[in-house]
Structures are given as structure tokens and as C-alpha cells.
C-alpha positions as CSV (number, residue, x, y, z in Angstrom):
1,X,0.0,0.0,0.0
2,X,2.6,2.3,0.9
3,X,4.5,1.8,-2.3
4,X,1.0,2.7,-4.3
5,X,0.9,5.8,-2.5
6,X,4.1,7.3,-3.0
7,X,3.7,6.5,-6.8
8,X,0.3,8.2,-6.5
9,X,2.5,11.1,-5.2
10,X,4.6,11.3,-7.4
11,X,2.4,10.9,-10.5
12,X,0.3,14.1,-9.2
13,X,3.6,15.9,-8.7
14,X,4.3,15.1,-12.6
15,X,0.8,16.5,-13.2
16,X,1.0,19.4,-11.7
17,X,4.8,20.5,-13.3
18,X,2.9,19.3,-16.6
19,X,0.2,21.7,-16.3
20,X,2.4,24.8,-15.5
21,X,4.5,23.9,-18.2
22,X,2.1,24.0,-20.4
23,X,0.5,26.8,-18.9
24,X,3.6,28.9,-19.3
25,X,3.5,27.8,-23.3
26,X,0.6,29.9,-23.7
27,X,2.3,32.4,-22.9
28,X,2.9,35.0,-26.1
29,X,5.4,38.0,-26.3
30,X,5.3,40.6,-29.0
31,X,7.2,44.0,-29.7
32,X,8.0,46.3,-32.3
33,X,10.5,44.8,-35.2
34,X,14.1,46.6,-35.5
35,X,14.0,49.8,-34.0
36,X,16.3,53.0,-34.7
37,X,18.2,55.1,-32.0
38,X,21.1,57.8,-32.7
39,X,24.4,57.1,-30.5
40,X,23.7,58.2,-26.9
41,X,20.0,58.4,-27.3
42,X,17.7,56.5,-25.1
43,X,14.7,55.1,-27.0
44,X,11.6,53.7,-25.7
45,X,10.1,50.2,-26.5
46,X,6.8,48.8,-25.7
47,X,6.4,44.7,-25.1
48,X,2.7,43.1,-24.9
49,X,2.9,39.8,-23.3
50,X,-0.4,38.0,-23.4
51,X,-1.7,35.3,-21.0
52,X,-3.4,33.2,-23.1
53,X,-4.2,30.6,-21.2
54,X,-6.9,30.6,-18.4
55,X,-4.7,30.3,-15.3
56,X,-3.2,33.4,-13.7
57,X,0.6,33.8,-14.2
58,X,2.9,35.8,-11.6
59,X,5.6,36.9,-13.9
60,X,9.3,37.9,-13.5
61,X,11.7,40.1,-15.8
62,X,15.2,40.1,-16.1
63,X,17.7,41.4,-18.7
64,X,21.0,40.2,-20.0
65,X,23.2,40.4,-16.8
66,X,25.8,41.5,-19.5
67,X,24.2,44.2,-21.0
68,X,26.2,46.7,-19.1
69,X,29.9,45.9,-19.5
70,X,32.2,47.6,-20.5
71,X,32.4,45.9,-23.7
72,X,28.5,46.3,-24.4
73,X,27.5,49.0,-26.6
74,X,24.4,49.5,-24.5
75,X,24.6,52.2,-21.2
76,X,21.6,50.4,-19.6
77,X,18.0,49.0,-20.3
78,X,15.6,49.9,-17.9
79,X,11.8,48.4,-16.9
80,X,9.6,48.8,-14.1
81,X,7.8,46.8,-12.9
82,X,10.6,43.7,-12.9
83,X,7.7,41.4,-11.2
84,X,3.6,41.2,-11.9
85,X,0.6,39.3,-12.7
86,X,-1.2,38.4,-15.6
87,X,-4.9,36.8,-14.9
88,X,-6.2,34.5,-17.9
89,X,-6.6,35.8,-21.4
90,X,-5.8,39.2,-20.1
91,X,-2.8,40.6,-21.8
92,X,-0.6,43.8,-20.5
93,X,2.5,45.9,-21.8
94,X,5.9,46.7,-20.2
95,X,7.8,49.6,-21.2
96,X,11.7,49.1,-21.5
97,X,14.1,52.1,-22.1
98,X,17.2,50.7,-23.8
99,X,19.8,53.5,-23.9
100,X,23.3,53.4,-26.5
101,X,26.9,54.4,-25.6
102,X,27.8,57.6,-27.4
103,X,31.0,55.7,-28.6
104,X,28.6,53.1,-30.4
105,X,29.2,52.0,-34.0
106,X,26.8,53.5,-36.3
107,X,24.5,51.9,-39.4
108,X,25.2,48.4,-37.3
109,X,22.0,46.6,-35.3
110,X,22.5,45.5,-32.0
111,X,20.0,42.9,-29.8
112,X,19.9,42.0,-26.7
113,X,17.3,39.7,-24.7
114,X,14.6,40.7,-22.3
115,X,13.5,37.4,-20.3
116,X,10.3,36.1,-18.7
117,X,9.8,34.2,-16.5
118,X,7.4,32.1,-13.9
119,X,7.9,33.8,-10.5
120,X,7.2,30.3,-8.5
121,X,9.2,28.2,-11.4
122,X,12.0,29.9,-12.7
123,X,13.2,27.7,-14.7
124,X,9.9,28.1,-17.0
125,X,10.8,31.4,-19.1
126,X,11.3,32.9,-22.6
127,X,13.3,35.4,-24.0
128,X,12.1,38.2,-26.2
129,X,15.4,39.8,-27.9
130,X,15.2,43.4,-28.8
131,X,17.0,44.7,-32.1
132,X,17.9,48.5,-32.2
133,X,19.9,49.7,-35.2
134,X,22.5,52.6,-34.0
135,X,21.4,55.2,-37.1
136,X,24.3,57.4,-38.7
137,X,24.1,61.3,-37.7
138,X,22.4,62.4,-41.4
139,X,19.8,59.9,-40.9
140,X,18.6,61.0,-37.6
141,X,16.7,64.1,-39.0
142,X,15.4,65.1,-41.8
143,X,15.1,69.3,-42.5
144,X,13.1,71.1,-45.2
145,X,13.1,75.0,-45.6
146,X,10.9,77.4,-46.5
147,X,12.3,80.8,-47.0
148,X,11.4,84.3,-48.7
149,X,13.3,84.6,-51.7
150,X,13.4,88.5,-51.9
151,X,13.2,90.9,-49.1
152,X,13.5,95.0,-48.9
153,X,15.5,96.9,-46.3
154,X,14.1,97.7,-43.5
155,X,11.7,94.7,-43.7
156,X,11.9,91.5,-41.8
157,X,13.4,88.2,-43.6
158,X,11.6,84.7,-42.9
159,X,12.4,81.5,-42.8
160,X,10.8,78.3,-41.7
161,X,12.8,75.2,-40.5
162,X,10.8,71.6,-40.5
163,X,12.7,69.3,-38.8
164,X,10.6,65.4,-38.4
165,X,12.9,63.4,-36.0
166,X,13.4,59.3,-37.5
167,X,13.5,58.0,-34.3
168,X,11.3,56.7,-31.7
169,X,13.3,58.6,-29.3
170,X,13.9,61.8,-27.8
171,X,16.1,64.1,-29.1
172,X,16.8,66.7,-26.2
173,X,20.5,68.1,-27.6
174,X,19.0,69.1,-31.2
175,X,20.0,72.8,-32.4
176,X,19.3,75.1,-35.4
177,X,21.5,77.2,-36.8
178,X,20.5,80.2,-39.3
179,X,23.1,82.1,-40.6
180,X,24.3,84.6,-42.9
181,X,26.3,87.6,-43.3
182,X,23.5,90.1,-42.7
183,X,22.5,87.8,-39.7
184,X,23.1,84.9,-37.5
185,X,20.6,82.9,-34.7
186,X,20.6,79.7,-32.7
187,X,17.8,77.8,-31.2
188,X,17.7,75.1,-29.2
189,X,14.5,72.5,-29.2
190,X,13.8,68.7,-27.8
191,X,11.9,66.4,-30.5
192,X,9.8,63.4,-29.4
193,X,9.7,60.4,-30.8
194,X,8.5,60.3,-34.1
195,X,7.5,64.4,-34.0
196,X,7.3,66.9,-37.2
197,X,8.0,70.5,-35.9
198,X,8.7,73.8,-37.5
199,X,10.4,76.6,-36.7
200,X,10.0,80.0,-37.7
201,X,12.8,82.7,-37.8
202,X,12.7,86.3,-38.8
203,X,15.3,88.8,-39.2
204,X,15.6,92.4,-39.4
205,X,17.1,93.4,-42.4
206,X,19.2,97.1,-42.0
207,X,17.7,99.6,-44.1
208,X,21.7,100.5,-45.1
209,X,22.1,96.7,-46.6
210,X,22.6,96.9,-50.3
211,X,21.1,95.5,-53.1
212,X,22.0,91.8,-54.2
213,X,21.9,87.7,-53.5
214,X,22.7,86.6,-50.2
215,X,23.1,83.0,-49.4
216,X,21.3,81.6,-45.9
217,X,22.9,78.5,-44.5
218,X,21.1,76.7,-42.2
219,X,22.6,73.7,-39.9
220,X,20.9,70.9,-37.8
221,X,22.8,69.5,-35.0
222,X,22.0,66.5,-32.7
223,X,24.4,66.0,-29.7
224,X,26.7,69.0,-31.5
225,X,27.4,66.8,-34.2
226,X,26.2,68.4,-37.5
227,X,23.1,65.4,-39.5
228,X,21.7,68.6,-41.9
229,X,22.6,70.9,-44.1
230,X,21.1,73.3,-46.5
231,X,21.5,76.5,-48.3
232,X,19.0,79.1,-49.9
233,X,19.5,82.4,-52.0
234,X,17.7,85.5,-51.4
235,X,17.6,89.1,-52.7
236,X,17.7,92.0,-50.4
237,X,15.8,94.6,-53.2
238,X,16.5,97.6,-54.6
239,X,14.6,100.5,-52.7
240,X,13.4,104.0,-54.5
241,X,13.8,107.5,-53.5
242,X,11.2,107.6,-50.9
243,X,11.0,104.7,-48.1
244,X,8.9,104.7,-45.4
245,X,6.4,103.0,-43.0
246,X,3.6,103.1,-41.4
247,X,2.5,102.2,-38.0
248,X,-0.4,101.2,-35.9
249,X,-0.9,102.0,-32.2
250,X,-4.3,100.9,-30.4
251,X,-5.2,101.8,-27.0
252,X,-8.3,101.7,-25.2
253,X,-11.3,102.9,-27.7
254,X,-8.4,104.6,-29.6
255,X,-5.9,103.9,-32.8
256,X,-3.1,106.2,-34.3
257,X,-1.9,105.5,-37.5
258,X,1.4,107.4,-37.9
259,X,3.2,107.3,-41.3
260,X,6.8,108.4,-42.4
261,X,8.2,109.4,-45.7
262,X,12.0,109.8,-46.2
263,X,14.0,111.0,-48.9
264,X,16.7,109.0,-49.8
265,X,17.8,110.4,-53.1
266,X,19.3,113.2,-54.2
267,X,16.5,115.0,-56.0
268,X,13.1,116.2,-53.9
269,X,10.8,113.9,-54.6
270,X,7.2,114.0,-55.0
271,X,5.0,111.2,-53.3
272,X,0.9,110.3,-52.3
273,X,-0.1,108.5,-49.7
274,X,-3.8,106.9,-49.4
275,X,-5.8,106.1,-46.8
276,X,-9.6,105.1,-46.6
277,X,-11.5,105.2,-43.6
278,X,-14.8,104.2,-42.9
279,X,-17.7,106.6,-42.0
280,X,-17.8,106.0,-37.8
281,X,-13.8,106.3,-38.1
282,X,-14.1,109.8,-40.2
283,X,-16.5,111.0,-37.6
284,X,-14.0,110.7,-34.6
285,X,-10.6,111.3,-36.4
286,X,-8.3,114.0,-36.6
287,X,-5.6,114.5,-39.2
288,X,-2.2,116.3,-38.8
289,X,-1.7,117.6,-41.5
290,X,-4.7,118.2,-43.0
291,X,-5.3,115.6,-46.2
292,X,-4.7,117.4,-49.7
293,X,-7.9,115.6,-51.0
294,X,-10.9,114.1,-49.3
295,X,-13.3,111.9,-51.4
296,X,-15.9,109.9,-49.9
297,X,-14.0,107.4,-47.6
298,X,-10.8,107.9,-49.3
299,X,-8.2,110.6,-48.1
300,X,-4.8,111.4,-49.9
301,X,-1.9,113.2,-49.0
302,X,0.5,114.8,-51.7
303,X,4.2,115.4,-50.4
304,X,7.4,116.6,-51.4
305,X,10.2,114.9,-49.4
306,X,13.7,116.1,-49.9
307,X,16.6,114.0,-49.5
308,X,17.5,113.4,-46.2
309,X,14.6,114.5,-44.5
310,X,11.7,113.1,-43.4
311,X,7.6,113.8,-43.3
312,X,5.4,112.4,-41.2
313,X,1.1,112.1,-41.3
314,X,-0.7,111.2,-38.3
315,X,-4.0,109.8,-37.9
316,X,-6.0,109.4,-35.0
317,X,-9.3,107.9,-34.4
318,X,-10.7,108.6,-30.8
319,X,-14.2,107.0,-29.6
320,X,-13.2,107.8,-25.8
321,X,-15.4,110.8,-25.1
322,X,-18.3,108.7,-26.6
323,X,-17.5,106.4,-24.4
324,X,-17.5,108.6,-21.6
325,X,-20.7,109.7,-22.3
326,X,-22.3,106.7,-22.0
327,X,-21.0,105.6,-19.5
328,X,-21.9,108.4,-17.6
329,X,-25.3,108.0,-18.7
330,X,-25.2,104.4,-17.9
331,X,-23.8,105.4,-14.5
332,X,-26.7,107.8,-13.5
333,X,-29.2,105.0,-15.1
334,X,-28.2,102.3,-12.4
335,X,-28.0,104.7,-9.9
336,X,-31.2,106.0,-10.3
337,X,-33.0,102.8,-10.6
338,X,-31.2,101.5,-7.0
339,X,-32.1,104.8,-5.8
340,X,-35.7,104.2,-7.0
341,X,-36.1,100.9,-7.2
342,X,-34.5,98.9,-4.7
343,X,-34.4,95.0,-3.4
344,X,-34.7,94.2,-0.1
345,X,-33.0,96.7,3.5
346,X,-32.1,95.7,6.1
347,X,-31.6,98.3,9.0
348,X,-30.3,98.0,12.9
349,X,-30.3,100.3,15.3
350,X,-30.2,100.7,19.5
351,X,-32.9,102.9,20.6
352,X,-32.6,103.0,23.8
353,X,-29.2,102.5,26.0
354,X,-29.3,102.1,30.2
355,X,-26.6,101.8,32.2
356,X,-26.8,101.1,36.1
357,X,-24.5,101.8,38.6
358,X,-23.9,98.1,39.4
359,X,-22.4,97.7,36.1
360,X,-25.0,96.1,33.8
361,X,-25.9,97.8,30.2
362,X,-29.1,97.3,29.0
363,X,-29.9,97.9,25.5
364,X,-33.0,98.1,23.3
365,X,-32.2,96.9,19.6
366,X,-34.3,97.7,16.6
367,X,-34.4,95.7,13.3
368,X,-35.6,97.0,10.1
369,X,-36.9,94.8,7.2
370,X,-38.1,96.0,4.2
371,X,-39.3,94.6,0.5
372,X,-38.8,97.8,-1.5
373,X,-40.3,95.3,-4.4
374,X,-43.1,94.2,-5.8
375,X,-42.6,90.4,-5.6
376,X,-43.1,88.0,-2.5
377,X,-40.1,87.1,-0.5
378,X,-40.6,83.2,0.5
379,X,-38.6,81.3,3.8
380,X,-37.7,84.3,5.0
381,X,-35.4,83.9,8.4
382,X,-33.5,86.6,10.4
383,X,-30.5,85.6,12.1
384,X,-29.0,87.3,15.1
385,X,-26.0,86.0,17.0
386,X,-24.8,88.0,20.3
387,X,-21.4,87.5,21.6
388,X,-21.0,85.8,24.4
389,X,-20.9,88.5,27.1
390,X,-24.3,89.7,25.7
391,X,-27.7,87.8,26.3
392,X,-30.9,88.3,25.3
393,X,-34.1,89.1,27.9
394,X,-36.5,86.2,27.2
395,X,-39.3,89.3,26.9
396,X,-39.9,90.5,22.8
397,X,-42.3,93.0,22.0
398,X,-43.1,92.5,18.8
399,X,-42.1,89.3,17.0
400,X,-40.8,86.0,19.4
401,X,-38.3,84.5,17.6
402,X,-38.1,80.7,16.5
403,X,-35.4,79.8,18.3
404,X,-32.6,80.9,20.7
405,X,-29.7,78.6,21.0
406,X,-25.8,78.7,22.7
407,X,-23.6,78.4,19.8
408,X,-19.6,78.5,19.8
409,X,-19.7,81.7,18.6
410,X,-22.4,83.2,21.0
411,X,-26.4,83.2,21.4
412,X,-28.1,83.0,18.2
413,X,-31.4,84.3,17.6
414,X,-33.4,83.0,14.7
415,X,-37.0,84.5,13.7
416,X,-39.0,82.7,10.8
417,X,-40.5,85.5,8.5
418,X,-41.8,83.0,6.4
419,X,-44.0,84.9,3.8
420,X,-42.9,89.2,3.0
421,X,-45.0,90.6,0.5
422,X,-44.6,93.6,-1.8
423,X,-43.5,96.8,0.0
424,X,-44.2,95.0,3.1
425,X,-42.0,95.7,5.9
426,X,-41.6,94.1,9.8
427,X,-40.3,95.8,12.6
428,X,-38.4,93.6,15.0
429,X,-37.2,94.3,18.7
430,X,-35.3,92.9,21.3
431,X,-33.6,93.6,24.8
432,X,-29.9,92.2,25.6
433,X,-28.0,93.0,29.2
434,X,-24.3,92.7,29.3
435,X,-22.8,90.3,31.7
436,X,-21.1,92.2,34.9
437,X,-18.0,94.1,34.8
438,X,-18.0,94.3,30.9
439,X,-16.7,97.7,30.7
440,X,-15.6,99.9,26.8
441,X,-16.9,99.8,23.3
442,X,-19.1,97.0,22.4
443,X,-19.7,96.3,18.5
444,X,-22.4,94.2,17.8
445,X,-22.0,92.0,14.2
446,X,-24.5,92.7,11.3
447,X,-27.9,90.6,11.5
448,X,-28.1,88.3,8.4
449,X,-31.8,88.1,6.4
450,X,-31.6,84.8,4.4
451,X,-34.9,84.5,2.0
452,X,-35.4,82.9,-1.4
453,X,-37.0,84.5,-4.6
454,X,-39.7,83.7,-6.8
455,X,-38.0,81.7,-9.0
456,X,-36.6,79.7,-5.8
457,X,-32.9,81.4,-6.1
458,X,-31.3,81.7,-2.3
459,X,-30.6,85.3,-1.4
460,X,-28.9,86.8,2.2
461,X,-28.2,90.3,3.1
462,X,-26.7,91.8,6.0
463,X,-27.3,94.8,8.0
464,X,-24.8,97.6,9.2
465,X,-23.1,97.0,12.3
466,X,-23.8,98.8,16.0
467,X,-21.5,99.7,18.4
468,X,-22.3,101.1,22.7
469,X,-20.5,102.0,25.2
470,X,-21.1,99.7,28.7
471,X,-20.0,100.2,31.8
472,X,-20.9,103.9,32.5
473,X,-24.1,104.9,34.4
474,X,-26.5,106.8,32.8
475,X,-28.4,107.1,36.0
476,X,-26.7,109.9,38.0
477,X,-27.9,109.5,41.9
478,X,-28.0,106.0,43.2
479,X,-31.3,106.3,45.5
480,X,-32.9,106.8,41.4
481,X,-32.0,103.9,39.8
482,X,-34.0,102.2,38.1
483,X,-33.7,98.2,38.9
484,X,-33.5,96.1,36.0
């Protein structure tokens, strides 16, 4: 019997080791195909491993323990996480950054192996190997250029650089250079994987620059080694007697168009200068000098500029004091329809003020609520809280409040208005005595109304604050007073 059970034993112990073997089989990796990476760039690549079979599957990662010797031509290859599970026909992806020497041999591919294996059998794993061609410098991006072929003095040159980056990496040491004799610029940009940009650059061309071709060189450089060049012709233009410009300055509600005509020759020179404005703008501008000729929208100016000197036209076009206007009529509009037609007040007020000579200060306080509207306030509450060396006498005269409760902050004192109508308003009052020895200036907070419109909106006000004096009799002889 006992031999019977040990084979039993070990036959389930084959079984089992069968069954994660084969459960490891189903096991699929996939990645890109060769990749491309530029000496000392670090590059990005994306591994799906799929569980296809129904078990789950605690998986570990390892790379070549090689990789990073000195005689590897890879600086380190990088994944997180190194251990993780896959649950039956799920599938997920690892990222691995696999980074080249700067001393790598270029136009050559290079592989290494990335390797999976069970966590709880080791010995059950499979290798993906990843192939990354090292690229030469030219091939690492490509530039196209689009440039003005003619340009005037004074005027600005442009050019447009298009750089699209060949690798599925980033390229964070990449630099453009523009250059020329009449000017010179470097920029400095990162490229993502894969990623188109252009880059625009203008230059100032001096008005003193004479007339002819000029050649533009521009240079792409990746990790200060040069992978583009190009060159482009342009022609700086011949300019005529007269130069100029005209300019644009806008303010608030304003513009000034100022124009300049300078003689350059060496004969006096007769020029016209057009404008046309519409008929708002003509309404509210003002010319210095004066146009020579004025037809329907269109003004002209004739001048005669000698050489050397210079003539200038300004136009300005001012809608301020319109402005103004309105909004001083706009101004006295709101104000007179708060003045006259006006929400909801609320007032506060002490009316009457006692002091005895044993210290306590007795106040009388008056609250003010009114709908200056025509529409129904609904839920209408009125909210008072009193410090805490102040408390209320438990006698009201007019309306007894709701509730009055000991708060952190003090007594509060609600009353429910419920309903106030149109022009309706409630007069409220209420007694408070100070606690003894409370001597000085007493300020009492602003009572908050909290109601809710027609249309069911929430709405609080507050009233002013009130401030008494306690401690000081009001009450001159003693055999007098008044017990409270």
C-alpha cells in the first residue's frame, strides 16, 4: 500500500509540473520589429505579453546580466515593474528604455534579450530579444526649408525650418542654426519620438544693406554633431527714392496711424499717400496735416520729401469721449434705478441704551426689514447671534423669535418670516443686558436676512453694524436707579 501511495504522489507531482509547463506555453510575447536610436540616445520600447491561457501567471523580468559591461555598446535598459501578474486571457504591456553608448558603432544593429519568467518556477521562461539599429548622424533628421526669396531693407526676412525626428526617441540636444552675413541665430528645441515641428525665424534686415543675393545656411545638429545641411538664395531689393512706414498703435477705444516718408535720393521727390476710412472712423478722427484731397471714404496726402529728410502724417481715431458719455449716462441709469427701485433693506439700530450703577448695560435693539419690491419674499429667516458677554431678555415685544440657542460663537437668535410681501416691511425688537464688569466699546456684528425669490434662487443680506458704550451709568444718583 505504501509503495501505491508514493507513486500516487509522485504521478500528481508530474501532473501538476505538466500543467504549469504548459501553462507557461501559452504564454505570447510581442514588440516592435528593429527599432532605430542615434548614438547616446535613449529610446523607448513597448512589449505586450499575453496570458493566453486561463490560469493566472505571476511573472518575473530580467535582462542580460551582461548588457552593461564595458564591452556592451548599451549604457543600460531599464523596466519597471521587474515582477507582476497576468490573470487568464488578459494581456498587459511593459515599457523598457534601452539606452546606446555615445561611442557606439553606427549603421550596425544591436540585440539583446529581455527574459520572462514564472515567479514560482524559474526555470519556465522565454526570451524576447530586442533589435535597435545605431542610425548614422544624417539619418537622424530630416530638414526642409521654407524661405522668402526677396526681401526690402528695412523689412523682416523669414524662414521656416521643418525638422521630423526618425526616431522613436527623444532628441533633447538638437539645435538650429540660421546664418548669414547680414544675420546669424541659434535655437535650441527637444523632438519626441517620431515628431514633425517647424520653426520659424525672422530677421531684421538694415535699411543700409545693399542691393543683391545673399546665401542663408542653415545647420541641424544633434548632440553638437552636424546630421543637416542646407542652403537658400535670397535678394535684399533695390529701394526707390522715398522709403517709409507706417504704423499702428491701439489703446483703449483709440488707434493712431502714424506714417513716415523719407527721402533717400538726391533730388526732392514727389509722393501720395492713401488712406480710406470708414464713415464711424471719419466721424472721430483727426488728421495732422490736413489731407490734400478728401473723397468719400478715401483721403490722400501729396508730399514733397527732400533728400534726407523726413515727413510724417498722423492719424487718429478717438471714440473715448463717446464712451464717456455713455457711461456716464449708464452710470446715472443704475444709480437712479437702485435709488428708486431697490431689493430688499435691512436696518439695525439701538434705541434706547441704560446703564446702572452696578455695572449692567441694558440695550433696546431695533431691526428694520423692508421689500422695497413688488414680488413676495418666501422662507424668510432673520438671524442674530450676540457675543458671548451679551444675552438676550427672554421678553420680545413685537415678534418671538423661532429659536434661541448657545452656539460656539455666541447666542443665536433666529425668527421665521416666512412669507414678505410687496413693499411690506416688519419691525423687529429685542432687549440684551451685558454680563457684569463688561466695561468699553461694544460692536455688535450685522444681522443676516436669508430669504429665497420667486424663482426659488437663495438670497442673504446683512445689516450695518452697531456699536455702545457699557460700563458707564446713565443714571446719576443712586437712590434713582431704576432696577432692572
Amino acid at each position: 500500500m505504501k509503495l501505491k501511495n508514493i507513486l500516487a504522489i509522485m504521478a500528481m507531482f508530474a501532473l501538476m509540473a505538466s500543467f504549469a509547463s504548459a501553462r507557461f506555453e501559452d504564454v505570447e510575447i510581442t514588440g516592435p520589429g528593429i527599432e532605430q536610436a542615434a548614438a547616446g540616445s535613449t529610446i523607448k520600447v513597448v512589449l505586450t505579453i499575453n496570458n493566453k491561457g486561463s490560469e493566472n501567471i505571476i511573472f518575473g523580468v530580467s535582462r542580460d546580466p551582461f548588457v552593461t559591461l564595458e564591452s556592451s555598446w548599451f549604457e543600460s535598459i531599464m523596466f519597471s515593474p521587474n515582477t507582476f501578474t497576468i490573470e487568464g486571457t488578459e494581456s498587459r504591456e511593459l515599457e523598457v528604455s534601452v539606452k546606446f553608448k555615445k561611442t557606439v558603432p553606427t549603421d550596425n544593429t544591436y540585440q539583446t534579450a529581455i527574459t520572462f519568467y514564472q515567479l514560482d518556477k524559474p526555470e519556465l521562461k522565454k526570451d524576447f530579444n530586442l533589435m535597435i539599429r545605431a542610425v548614422s548622424p544624417e539619418n537622424i533628421l530630416k530638414a526642409a526649408i521654407d524661405a522668402d526669396e526677396m526681401v526690402m531693407p528695412g523689412k523682416m526676412y523669414k524662414a521656416k525650418v521643418t525638422l521630423e525626428n526618425n526616431l522613436n526617441a527623444v532628441l533633447p540636444e538638437s539645435e538650429i542654426v540660421v546664418a548669414s552675413e547680414l544675420f546669424e541665430e541659434r535655437r535650441a528645441l527637444i523632438l519626441t519620438p517620431w515628431q514633425e515641428r517647424a520653426v520659424d525665424f525672422e530677421f531684421l534686415i538694415p535699411d543700409t544693406t545693399r542691393p543683391g543675393t545673399y546665401t542663408a545656411s542653415i545647420r541641424v545638429y544633434y548632440d553638437k554633431q552636424l546630421v543637416s545641411r542646407k542652403e537658400v538664395t535670397f535678394t535684399v531689393s533695390t529701394v526707390s527714392d522715398v522709403g517709409g512706414e507706417e504704423q499702428v498703435e491701439k489703446g483703449f477705444l483709440w488707434k493712431r496711424i502714424s506714417v513716415t516718408r523719407q527721402g533717400s535720393g538726391n533730388t526732392p521727390t514727389e509722393t501720395t499717400y492713401r488712406k480710406t476710412l470708414t464713415s464711424a472712423e471719419r466721424l472721430f478722427a483727426s488728421y495732422n496735416p490736413e489731407p490734400s484731397e478728401i473723397s468719400g471714404d478715401s483721403l490722400k496726402w501729396l508730399l514733397t520729401v527732400s533728400p534726407g529728410t523726413t515727413q510724417k502724417i498722423t492719424i487718429t481715431i478717438n471714440y473715448r469721449p463717446v464712451f464717456w458719455a455713455m457711461l456716464a449716462i449708464i452710470a446715472f441709469t443704475v444709480f437712479a434705478l437702485v435709488v428708486f427701485k431697490r431689493g430688499v433693506s435691512l436696518k439695525k439700530e439701538i434705541i434706547s441704551h441704560k446703564t446702572t450703577h452696578d455695572g449692567f448695560t441694558e440695550i433696546k435693539v431695533r431691526l428694520h426689514i423692508k421689500n422695497h419690491g413688488k414680488k413676495y419674499l418666501h422662507d424668510a429667516v432673520l438671524m442674530e447671534v450676540l457675543p458671548h458677554h451679551l444675552h438676550p431678555k427672554k421678553e420680545f415685544a413685537t415678534l418671538h423669535p423661532e429659536a434661541v440657542e448657545q452656539g460656539e460663537k455666541g447666542i443665536r437668535i433666529k425668527w421665521n418670516l416666512e412669507k414678505l410681501g410687496g413693499n411690506e416691511e416688519r419691525i423687529i425688537t429685542y432687549t440684551v443686558l451685558t454680563k457684569m464688569g463688561i466695561i468699553g466699546s461694544i460692536e455688535m456684528q450685522p444681522t443676516l436676512l436669508r430669504y429665497k425669490s420667486k424663482e426659488g434662487k437663495v438670497i442673504s443680506i446683512k445689516s450695518n453694524k452697531v456699536t455702545f458704550m457699557s460700563g458707564h451709568a446713565d443714571i446719576a444718583p443712586k437712590h434713582k436707579h431704576e432696577h432692572l
